[in-house]
C-alpha positions as CSV (number, residue, x, y, z in Angstrom):
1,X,-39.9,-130.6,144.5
2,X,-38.8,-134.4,143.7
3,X,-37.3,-135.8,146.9
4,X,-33.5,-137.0,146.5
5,X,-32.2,-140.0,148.4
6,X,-32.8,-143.1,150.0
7,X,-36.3,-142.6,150.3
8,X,-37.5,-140.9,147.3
9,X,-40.4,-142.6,145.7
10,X,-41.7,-143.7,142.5
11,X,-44.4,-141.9,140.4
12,X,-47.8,-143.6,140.7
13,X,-47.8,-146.7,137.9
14,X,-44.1,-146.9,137.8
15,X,-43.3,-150.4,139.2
16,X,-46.5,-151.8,136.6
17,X,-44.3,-149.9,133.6
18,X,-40.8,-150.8,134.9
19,X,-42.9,-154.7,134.8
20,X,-44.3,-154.3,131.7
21,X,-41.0,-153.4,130.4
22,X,-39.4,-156.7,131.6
23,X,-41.9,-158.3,130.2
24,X,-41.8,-157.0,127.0
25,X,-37.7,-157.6,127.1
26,X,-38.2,-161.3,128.1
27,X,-40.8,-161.7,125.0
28,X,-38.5,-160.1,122.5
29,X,-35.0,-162.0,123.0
30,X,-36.5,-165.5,124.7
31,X,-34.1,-168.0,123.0
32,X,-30.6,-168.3,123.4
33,X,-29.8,-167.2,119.7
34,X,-30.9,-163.7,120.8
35,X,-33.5,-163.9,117.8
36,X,-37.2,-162.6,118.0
37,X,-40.0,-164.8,117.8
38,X,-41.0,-163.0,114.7
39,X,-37.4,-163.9,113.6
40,X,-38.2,-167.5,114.6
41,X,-41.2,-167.9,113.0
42,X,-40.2,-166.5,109.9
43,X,-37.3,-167.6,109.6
44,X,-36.9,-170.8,111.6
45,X,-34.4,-173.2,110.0
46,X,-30.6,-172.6,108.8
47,X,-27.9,-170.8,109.9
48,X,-27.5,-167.2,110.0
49,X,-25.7,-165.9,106.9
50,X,-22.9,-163.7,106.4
51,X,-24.1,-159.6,107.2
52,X,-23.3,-158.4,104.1
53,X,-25.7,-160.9,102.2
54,X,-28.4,-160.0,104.1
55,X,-27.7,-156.4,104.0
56,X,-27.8,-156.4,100.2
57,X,-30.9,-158.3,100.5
58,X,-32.4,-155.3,102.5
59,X,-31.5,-153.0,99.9
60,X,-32.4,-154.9,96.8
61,X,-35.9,-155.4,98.8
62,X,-36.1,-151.4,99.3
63,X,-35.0,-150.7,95.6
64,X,-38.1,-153.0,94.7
65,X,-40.2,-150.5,97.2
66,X,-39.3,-148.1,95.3
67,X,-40.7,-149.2,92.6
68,X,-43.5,-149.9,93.7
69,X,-43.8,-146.4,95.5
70,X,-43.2,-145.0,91.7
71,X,-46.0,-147.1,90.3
72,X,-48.5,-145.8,92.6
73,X,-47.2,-141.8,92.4
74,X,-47.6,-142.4,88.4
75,X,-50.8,-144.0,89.2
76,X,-52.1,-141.1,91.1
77,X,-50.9,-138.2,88.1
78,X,-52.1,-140.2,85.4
79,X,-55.8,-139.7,87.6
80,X,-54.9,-136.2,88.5
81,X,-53.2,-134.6,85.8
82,X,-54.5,-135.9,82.5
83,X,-58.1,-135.0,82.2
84,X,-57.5,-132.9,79.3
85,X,-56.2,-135.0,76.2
86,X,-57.2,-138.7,77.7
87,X,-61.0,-139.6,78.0
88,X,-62.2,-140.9,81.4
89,X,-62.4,-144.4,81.3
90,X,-59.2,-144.8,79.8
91,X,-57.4,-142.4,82.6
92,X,-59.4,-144.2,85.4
93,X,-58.8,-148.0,84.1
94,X,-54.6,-146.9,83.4
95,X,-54.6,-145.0,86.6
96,X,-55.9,-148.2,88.8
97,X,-53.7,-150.9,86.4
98,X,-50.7,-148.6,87.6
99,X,-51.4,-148.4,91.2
100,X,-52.4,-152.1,91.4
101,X,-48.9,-153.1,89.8
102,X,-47.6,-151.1,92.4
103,X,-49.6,-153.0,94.8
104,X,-48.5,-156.5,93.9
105,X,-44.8,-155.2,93.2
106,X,-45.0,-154.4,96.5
107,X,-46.3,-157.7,98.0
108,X,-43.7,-159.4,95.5
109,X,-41.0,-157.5,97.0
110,X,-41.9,-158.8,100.7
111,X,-42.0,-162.3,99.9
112,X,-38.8,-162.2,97.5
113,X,-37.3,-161.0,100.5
114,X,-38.5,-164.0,102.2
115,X,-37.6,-166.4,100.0
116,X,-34.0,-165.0,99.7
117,X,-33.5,-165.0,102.6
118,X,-34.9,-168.6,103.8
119,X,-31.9,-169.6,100.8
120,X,-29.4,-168.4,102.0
121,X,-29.9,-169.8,105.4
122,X,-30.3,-173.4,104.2
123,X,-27.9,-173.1,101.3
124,X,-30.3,-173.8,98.8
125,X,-29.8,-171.9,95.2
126,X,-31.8,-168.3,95.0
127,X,-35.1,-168.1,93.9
128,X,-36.2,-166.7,90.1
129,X,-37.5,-163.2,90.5
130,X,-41.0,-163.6,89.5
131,X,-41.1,-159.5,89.6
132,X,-38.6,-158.9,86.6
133,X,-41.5,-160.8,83.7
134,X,-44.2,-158.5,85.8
135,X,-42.2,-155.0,85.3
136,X,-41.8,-155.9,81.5
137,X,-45.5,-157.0,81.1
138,X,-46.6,-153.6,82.5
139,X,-43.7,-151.7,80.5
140,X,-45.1,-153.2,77.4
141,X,-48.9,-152.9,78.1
142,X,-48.2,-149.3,79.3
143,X,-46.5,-148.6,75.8
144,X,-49.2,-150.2,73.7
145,X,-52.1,-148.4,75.7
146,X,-50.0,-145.2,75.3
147,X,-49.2,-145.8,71.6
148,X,-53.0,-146.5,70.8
149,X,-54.4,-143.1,72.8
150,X,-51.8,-141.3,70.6
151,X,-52.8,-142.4,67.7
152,X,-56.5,-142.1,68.8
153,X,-55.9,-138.5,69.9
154,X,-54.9,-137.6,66.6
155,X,-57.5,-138.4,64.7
């Protein structure tokens, strides 16, 4: 039975996690801007733009994840599922060229984000997407290497 009332006690390590929790409250919002000092560090100068901006940023970053998370699937069934018409070293070296453009679409993804947003904080124009020339380069390389075992296959 818990005792009710004035003198009803803590469980043993409470007052160290009620601390700890404190602590970890006065770490997270430490300025006067109520921003983390993840926040801070990333993005430190500027104002803070309009919600909606950075909102659509968010989702152009997660369409881009996407994306990336498609490269790798197709990466991983090009491996699995296409041991019986395509010869191994061409399956293994398309399977990891697929999963490693996944990779760096990723990685591009993250620091677009960045960039976009450190723009529109300090007003400055939006950077070039650098991940537009990189899908194309892969569409086209994928179609050549696919066009070539085709015409290997049926000879």
């Amino acid at each position: 039975m818990v005792p009710r009332g004035p003198d009803r006690r803590r469980p043993r390590g409470a007052h160290r996690l009620a601390r700890l929790s404190d602590r970890v409250r006065e770490d997270a919002v430490s300025e006067p801007d109520g921003r983390s000092p993840l926040a801070r560090r990333l993005l430190p100068d500027g104002e803070e733009p309009d919600p909606r901006f950075t909102l659509a940023n968010e989702r152009t970053f997660l369409a881009w994840m996407r994306a990336a998370l498609a490269f790798v699937a197709g990466g991983v069934a090009v491996e699995a599922f296409t041991n019986d018409f395509m010869p191994e070293v061409w399956r293994r070296v398309v399977a990891v060229l697929v999963v490693l453009t996944g990779l760096v679409i990723s990685v591009m993804a993250g620091a677009r984000w960045l960039s976009v947003e450190r723009s529109m904080r300090t007003g400055r124009p939006l950077p070039v997407p650098l991940l537009v020339p990189l899908l194309c380069g892969t569409g086209a390389v994928a179609s050549i290497v696919t066009v070539l075992m085709i015409a290997t296959l049926n000879r």
